[in-house]
C-alpha positions as CSV (number, residue, x, y, z in Angstrom):
1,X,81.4,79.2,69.0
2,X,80.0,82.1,70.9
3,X,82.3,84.2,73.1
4,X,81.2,83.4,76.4
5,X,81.9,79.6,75.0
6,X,85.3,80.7,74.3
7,X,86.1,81.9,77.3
8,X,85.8,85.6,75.9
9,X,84.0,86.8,79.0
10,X,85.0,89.5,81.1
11,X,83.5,91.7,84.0
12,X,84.2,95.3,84.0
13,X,84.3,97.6,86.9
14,X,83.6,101.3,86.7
15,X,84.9,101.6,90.2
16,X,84.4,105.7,91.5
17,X,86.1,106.6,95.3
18,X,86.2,110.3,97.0
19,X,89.7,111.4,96.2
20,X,90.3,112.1,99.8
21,X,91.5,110.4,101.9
22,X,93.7,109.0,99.1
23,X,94.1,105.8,101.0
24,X,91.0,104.1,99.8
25,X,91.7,104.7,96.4
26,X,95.5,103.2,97.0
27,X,93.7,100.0,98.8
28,X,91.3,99.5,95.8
29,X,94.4,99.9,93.3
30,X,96.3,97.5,95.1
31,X,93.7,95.0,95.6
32,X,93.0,95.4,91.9
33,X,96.8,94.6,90.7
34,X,97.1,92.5,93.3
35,X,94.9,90.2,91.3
36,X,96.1,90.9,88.3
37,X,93.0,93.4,86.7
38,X,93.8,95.5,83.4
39,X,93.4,99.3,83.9
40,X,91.7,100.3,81.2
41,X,91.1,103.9,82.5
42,X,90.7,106.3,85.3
43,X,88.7,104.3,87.3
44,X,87.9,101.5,84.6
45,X,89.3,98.0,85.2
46,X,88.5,94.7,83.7
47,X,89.2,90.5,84.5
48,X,88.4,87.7,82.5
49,X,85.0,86.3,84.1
50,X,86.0,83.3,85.7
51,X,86.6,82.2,89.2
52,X,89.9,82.7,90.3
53,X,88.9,86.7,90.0
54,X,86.0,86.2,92.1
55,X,87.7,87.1,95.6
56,X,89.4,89.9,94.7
57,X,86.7,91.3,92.6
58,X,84.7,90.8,96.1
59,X,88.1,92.6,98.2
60,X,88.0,95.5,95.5
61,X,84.0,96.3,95.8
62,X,83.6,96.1,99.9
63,X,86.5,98.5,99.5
64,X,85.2,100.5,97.8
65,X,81.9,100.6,99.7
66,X,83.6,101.1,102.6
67,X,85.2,104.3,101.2
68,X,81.8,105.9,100.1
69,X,82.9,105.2,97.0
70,X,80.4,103.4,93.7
71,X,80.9,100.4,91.5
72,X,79.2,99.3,88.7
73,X,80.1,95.9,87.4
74,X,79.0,94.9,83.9
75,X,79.7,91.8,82.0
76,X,81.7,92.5,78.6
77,X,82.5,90.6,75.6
78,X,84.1,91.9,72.1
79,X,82.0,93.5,70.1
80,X,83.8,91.5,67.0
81,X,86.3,89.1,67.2
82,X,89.0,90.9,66.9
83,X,88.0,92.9,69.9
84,X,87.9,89.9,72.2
85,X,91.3,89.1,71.0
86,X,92.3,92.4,71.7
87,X,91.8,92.1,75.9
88,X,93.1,88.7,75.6
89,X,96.1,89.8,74.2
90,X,96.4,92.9,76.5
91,X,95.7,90.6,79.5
92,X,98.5,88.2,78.3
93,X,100.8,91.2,77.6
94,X,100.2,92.2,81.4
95,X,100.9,88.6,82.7
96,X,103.6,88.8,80.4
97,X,105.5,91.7,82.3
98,X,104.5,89.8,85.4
99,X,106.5,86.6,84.9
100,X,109.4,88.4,83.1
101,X,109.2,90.1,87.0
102,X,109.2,86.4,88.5
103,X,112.5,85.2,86.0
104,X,114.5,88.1,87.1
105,X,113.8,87.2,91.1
106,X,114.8,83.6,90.4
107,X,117.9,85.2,88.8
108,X,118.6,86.7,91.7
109,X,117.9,84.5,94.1
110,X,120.3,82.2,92.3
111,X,122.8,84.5,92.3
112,X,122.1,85.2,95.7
113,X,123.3,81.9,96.7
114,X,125.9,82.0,94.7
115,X,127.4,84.9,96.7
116,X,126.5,82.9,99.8
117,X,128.7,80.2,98.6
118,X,131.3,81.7,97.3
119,X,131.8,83.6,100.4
120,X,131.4,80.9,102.8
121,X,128.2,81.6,104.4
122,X,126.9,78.8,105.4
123,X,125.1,79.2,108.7
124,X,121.0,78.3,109.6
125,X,120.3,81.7,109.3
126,X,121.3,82.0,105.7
127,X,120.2,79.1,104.8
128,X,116.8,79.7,106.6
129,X,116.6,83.6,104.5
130,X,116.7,81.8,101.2
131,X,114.5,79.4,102.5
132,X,112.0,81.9,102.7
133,X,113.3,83.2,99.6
134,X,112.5,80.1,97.6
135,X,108.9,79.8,99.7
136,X,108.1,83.8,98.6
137,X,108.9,82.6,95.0
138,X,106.7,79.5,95.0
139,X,103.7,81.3,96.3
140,X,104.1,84.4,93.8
141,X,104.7,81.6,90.9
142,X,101.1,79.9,92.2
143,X,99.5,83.2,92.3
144,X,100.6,84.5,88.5
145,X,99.8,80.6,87.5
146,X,96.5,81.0,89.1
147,X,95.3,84.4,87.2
148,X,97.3,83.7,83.5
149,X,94.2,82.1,82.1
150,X,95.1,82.8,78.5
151,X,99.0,81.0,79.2
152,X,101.1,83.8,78.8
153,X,104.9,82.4,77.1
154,X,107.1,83.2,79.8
155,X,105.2,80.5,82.1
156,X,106.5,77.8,81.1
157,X,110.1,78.9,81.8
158,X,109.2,80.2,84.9
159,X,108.2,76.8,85.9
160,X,111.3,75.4,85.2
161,X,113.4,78.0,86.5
162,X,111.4,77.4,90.2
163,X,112.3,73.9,90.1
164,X,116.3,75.2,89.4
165,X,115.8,77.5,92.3
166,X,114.7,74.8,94.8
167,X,117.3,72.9,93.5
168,X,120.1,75.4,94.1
169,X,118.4,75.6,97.6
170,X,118.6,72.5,98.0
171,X,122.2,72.1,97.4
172,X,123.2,75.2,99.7
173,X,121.3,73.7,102.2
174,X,123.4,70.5,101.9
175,X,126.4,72.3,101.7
176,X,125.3,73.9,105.1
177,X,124.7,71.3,107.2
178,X,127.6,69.5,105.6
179,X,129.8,72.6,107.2
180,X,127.7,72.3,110.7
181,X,128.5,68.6,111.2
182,X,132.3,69.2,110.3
183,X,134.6,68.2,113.0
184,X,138.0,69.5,113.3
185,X,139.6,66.6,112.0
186,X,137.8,67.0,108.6
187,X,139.1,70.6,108.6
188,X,142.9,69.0,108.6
């Protein structure tokens, strides 16, 4: 199997912007992590070569057009094996980090409610700020799920720890209205 059958394809951007006004150079950077690219140098930057990338890739080069600044992309494989498994395992250690990022923000969005209920909160606006809590979650856990095309480990707990997050939302949100529709006779 060659690489490019096993999915050991990757583009490379040599990506070179004035240093002033630093701004451009910020807006690539971001763009770049944004999507989840490995630095692999000043300047040097690398995706697997497959379509989820392609938009970003895109973002990154106009912006860096737009700044005065060059690009070069260049398709890349490992030289040998073990070189292709190197940037795989690189790439998975990078999405890695990311959803170890994710599990701590469910943690604390669970605690979070916690504190919520333990300290009687239970109004629409609360409920309505973990809402968006839980919606900020589910997009970022679509977006690392979207760019870990290797399956980093920490994905599939991060799945299930979503779903317990929506369903401590879910629960607080129950426990709101439940405290809206009391009537002063269920207070006695």
């Amino acid at each position: 199997m060659s690489n490019a059958e096993s999915g050991g394809q990757w583009l490379v951007l040599v990506i070179k912007i004035p240093a002033e006004p630093s701004r451009h150079r910020v807006a690539v950077w971001r763009e770049l992590r944004r999507i989840g690219a490995l630095s692999l140098g000043q300047g040097v930057w690398a995706v697997p070569d497959v379509p989820v990338f392609a938009g970003g890739i895109a973002r990154a080069l106009t912006l860096t057009e737009n700044a005065g600044g060059q690009a070069v992309t260049l398709s890349a494989y490992g030289r040998a094996p073990e070189d292709a498994a190197r940037f795989q395992a690189l790439f998975t250690a990078a999405r890695s980090a990311d959803w170890t990022e994710f599990l701590a923000d469910c943690g604390k969005f669970e605690e979070e409610i916690a504190k919520e209920i333990r300290n009687v909160e239970f109004t629409l606006a609360e409920l309505e700020e973990e809402e968006q809590s839980l919606e900020r979650l589910r997009r970022w856990h679509r977006d690392l799920t979207a760019r870990d095309v290797f399956g980093a480990p920490e994905a599939t707990e991060a799945t299930t720890r979503l779903k317990i997050c929506a369903a401590v939302c879910e629960e607080y949100a129950e426990r709101v209205f439940a405290h809206l529709h009391e009537t002063p006779e269920d207070q006695r």
